[in-house]
Short mmCIF file of the C-alpha atoms (twelve columns), coordinates in Angstrom:
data_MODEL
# 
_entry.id   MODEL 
# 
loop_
_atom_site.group_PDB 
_atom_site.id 
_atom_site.type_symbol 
_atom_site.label_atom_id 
_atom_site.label_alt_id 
_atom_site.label_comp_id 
_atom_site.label_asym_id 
_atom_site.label_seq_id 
_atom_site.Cartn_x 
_atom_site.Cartn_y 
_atom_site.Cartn_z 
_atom_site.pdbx_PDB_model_num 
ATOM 1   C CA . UNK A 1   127.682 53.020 61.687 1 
ATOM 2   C CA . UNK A 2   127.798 54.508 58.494 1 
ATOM 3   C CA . UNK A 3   127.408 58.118 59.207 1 
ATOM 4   C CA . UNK A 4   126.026 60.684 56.784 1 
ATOM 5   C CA . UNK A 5   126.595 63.820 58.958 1 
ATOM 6   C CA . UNK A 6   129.021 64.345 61.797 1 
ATOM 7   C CA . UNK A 7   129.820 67.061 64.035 1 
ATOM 8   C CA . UNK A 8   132.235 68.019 66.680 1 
ATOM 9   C CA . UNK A 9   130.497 68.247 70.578 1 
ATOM 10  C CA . UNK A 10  132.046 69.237 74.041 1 
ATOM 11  C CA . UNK A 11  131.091 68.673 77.335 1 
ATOM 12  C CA . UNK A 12  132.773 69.771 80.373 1 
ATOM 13  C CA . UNK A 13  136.624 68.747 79.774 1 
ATOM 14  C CA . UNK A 14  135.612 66.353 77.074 1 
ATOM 15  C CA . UNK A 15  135.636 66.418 73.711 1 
ATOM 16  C CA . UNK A 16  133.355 64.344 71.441 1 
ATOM 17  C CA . UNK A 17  131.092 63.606 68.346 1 
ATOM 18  C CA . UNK A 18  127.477 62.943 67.316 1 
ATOM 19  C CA . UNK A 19  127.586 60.883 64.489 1 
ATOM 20  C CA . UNK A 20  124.146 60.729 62.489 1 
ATOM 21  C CA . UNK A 21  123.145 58.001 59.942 1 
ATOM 22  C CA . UNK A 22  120.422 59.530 57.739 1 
ATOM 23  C CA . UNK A 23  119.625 55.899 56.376 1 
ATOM 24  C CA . UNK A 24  118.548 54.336 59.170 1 
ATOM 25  C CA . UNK A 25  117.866 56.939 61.681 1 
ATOM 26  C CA . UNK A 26  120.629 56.347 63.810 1 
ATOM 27  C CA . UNK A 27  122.639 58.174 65.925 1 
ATOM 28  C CA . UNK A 28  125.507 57.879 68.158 1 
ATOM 29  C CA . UNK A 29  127.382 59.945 70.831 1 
ATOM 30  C CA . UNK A 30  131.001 59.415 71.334 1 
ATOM 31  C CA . UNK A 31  131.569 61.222 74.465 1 
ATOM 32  C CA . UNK A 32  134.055 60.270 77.244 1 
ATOM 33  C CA . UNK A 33  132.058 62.121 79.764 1 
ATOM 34  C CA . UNK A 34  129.043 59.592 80.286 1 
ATOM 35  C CA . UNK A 35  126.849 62.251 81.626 1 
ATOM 36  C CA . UNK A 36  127.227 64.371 78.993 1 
ATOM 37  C CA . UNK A 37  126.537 61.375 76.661 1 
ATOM 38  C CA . UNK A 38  123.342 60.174 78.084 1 
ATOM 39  C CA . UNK A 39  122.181 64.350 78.138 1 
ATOM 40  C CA . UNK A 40  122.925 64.121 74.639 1 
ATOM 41  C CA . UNK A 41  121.038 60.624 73.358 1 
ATOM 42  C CA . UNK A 42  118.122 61.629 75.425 1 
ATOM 43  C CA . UNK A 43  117.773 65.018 73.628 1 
ATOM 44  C CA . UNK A 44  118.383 63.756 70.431 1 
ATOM 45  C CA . UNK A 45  115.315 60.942 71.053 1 
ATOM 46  C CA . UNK A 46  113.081 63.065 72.407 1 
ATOM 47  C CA . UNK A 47  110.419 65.434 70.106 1 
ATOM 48  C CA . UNK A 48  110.657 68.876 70.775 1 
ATOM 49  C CA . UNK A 49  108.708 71.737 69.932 1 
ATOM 50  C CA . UNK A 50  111.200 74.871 68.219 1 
ATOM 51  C CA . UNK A 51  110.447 78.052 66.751 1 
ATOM 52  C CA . UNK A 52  111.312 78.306 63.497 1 
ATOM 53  C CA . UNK A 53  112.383 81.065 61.632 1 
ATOM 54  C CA . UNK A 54  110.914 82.113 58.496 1 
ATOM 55  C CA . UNK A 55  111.490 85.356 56.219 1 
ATOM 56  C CA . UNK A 56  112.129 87.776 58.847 1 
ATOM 57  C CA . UNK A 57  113.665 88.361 62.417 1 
ATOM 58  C CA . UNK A 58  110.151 88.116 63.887 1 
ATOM 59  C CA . UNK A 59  108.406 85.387 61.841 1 
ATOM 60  C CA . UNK A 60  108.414 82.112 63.886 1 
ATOM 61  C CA . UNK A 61  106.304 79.179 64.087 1 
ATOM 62  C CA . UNK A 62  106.391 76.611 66.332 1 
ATOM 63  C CA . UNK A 63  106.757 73.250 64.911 1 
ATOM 64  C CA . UNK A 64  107.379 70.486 66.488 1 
ATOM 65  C CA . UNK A 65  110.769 68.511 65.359 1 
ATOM 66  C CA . UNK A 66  112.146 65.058 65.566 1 
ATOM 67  C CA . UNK A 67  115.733 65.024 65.849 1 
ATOM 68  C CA . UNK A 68  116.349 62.106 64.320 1 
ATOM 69  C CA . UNK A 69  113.893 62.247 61.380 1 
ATOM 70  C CA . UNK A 70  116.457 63.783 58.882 1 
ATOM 71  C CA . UNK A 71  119.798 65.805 58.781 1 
ATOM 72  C CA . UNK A 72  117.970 69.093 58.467 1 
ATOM 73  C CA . UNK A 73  115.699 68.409 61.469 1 
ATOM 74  C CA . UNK A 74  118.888 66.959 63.111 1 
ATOM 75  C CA . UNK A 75  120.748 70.605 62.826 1 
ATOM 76  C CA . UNK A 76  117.822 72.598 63.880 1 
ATOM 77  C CA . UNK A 77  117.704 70.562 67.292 1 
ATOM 78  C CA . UNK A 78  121.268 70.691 67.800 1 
ATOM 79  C CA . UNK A 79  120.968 74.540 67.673 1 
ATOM 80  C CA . UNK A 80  118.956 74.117 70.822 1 
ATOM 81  C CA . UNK A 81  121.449 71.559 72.315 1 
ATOM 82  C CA . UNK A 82  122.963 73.791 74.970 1 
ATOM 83  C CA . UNK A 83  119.935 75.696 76.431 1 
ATOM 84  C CA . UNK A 84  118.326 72.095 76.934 1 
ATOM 85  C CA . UNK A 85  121.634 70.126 78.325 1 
ATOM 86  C CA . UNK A 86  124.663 72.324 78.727 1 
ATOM 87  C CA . UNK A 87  126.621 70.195 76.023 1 
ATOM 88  C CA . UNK A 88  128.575 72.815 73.192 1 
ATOM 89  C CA . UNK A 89  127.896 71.944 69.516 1 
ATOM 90  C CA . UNK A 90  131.521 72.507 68.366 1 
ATOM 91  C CA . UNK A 91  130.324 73.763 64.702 1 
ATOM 92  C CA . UNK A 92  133.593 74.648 63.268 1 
ATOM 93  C CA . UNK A 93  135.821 72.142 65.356 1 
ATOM 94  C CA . UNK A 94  137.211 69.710 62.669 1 
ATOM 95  C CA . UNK A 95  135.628 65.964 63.770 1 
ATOM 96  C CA . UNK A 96  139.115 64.039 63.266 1 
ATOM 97  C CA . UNK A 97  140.706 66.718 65.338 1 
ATOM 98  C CA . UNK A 98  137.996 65.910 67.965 1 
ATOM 99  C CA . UNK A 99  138.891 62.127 67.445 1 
ATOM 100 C CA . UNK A 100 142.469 62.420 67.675 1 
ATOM 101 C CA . UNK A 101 142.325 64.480 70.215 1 
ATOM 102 C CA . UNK A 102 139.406 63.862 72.867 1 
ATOM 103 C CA . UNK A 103 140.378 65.838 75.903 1 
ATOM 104 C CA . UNK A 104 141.661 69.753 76.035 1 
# 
């Protein structure tokens, strides 16, 4: 896979990565932890509906996103990751650090 966007994931005592191709709508989950994995892949193809935030702290509308429709709608649904499947978006973790190093 030729991935456009990457970012570092965790789950439990596992390190991993999502891995998004913006091309072809692709996306894959390199997780050790197969339970985290298949929480993750069936979040990220599955619609969901988010408030979004517009000019202020109050201004939301709910809009209903497709993960894997584009990067941006990708990143707004990973913000949600967590609360939905207990798996920790790893923002700032560098992904070949996660690569090299998959466990704690």
């Amino acid at each position: 896979m030729n991935a456009t966007y990457s970012v570092a994931i965790s789950y439990k005592n596992d390190l991993g990565v999502i891995e998004y191709d913006e091309n072809t709508k692709e996306v894959d989950v390199i997780l050790a932890n197969e339970e985290g994995r298949k929480l993750t892949l069936d979040y990220l193809h599955t619609t969901h509906e988010i408030n979004v935030p517009h000019n202020t702290l109050m201004d939301f509308t709910p809009e209903t996103i497709d993960p894997l429709a584009d990067e941006k709608s990708l990143k707004l649904a990973l913000t949600r990751l967590w609360n939905n499947t207990k798996v920790h978006v790893d923002w700032s973790r560098p992904v070949d650090y996660v690569k090299a190093n998959p466990k704690y």
